[in-house]
C-alpha positions, -999 to +999 in steps of 0.1 A: -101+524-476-121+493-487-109+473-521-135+485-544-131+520-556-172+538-557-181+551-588-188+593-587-223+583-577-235+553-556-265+542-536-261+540-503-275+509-479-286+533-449-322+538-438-336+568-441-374+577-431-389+594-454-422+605-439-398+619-406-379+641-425-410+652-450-426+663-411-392+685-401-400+705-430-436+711-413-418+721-382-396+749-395-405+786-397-399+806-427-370+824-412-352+795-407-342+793-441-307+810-451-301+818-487-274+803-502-239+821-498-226+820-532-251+839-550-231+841-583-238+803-593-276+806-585-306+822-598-345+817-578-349+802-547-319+785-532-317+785-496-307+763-465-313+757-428-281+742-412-283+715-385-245+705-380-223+737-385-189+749-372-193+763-339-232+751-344-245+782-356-277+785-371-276+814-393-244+804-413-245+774-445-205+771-446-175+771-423-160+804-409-124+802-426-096+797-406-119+784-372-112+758-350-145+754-334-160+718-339-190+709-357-221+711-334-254+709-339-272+742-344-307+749-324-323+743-358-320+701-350-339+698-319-371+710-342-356+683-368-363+649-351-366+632-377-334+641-397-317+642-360-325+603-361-310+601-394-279+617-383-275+600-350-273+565-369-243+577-389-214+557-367-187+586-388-176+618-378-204+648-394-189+679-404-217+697-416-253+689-422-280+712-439-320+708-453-310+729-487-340+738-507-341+748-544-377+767-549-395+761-582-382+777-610-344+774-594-310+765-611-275+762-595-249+765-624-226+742-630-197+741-605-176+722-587-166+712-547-131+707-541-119+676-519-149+661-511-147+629-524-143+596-518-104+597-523-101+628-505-117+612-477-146+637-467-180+627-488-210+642-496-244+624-488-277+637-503-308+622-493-341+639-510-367+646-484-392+663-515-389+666-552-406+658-585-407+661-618-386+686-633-361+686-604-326+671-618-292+667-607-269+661-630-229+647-624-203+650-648-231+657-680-251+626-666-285+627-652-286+614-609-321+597-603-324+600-562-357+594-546-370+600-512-360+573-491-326+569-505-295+578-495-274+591-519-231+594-527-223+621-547-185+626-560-189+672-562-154+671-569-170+659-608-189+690-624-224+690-607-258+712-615-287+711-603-324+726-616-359+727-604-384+731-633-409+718-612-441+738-589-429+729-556-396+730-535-371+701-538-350+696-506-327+673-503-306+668-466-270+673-474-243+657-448-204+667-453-190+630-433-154+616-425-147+586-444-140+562-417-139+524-411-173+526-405-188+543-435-160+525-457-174+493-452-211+512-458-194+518-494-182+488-498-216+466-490-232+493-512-211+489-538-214+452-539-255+458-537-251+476-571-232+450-584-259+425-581-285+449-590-268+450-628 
């Protein structure tokens, strides 16, 4: 891994087209939506559509325990172009990929994700395709500002929750990724972007 160690949240220097991924969500039927498997930490709307899952099924949000099938993309990505394009210019190895929506009105509790950090060497990448105000996401007690457009590092192995107060849907495309030589050096010209940016 690089020199610099990334702070639990960090900007990330990738492209992203905004308007592409704001039209996938055009292109998707209302049963394409899968609500969230761990219904104890949620109340409202909280639901996803998975685009890279283990053994590329459409209809699942998380990894079968105990499978060896690869990550594959799910049927749901050919009617995603444009977060397919987004996908296919990460150079690392995706594990999972999934559109997760939080209807107005929605909180997820605070919780944590174990080993999915930088350190652990399997990230977490959000990049908001729609919110607004009254959506938050807050890490560690502290308040994450991400915009369309970005690209976003998030450390879920620090205390996370997220709320939508809001009157429409926030969705965000969330990418489980191998840290590898490739995205380490991402981090690391990110890191030094944020550097100059304070």
């Amino acid at each position: 891994m690089g020199s610099l160690l990334p702070p639990d949240h960090l900007r990330l220097d990738l492209p992203v087209d905004a308007g592409a991924l704001v039209a996938d969500l055009g292109r998707l039927p209302d049963d394409a939506w899968v609500p969230h498997f761990n219904t104890g930490q949620y109340s409202g709307d909280w639901s996803g559509v998975p685009l890279v899952m283990v053994g590329g099924r459409p209809d699942r949000l998380f990894p079968e325990p105990g499978s060896d099938a690869p990550p594959t993309a799910t049927p749901r990505l050919a009617e995603c172009p444009g977060s397919a394009a987004f996908l296919a210019g990460l150079e690392c190895p995706v594990l999972s990929a999934r559109l997760l929506r939080l209807g107005p009105g929605a909180e997820v509790t605070e919780h944590r994700d174990n080993r999915l950090g930088y350190v652990d060497g399997e990230v977490r990448l959000h990049v908001p395709v729609t919110t607004g105000p009254g959506a938050s996401f807050r890490l560690a007690g502290r308040e994450v500002a991400m915009a369309p457009g970005e690209c976003w590092y998030v450390d879920v192995n620090e205390p996370h929750a997220v709320a939508n107060h809001g009157t429409a849907a926030r969705v965000h495309l969330v990418v489980d990724a191998r840290l590898d030589e490739w995205l380490d050096r991402v981090f690391q010209r990110s890191l030094v972007t944020a550097l100059d940016r304070a």
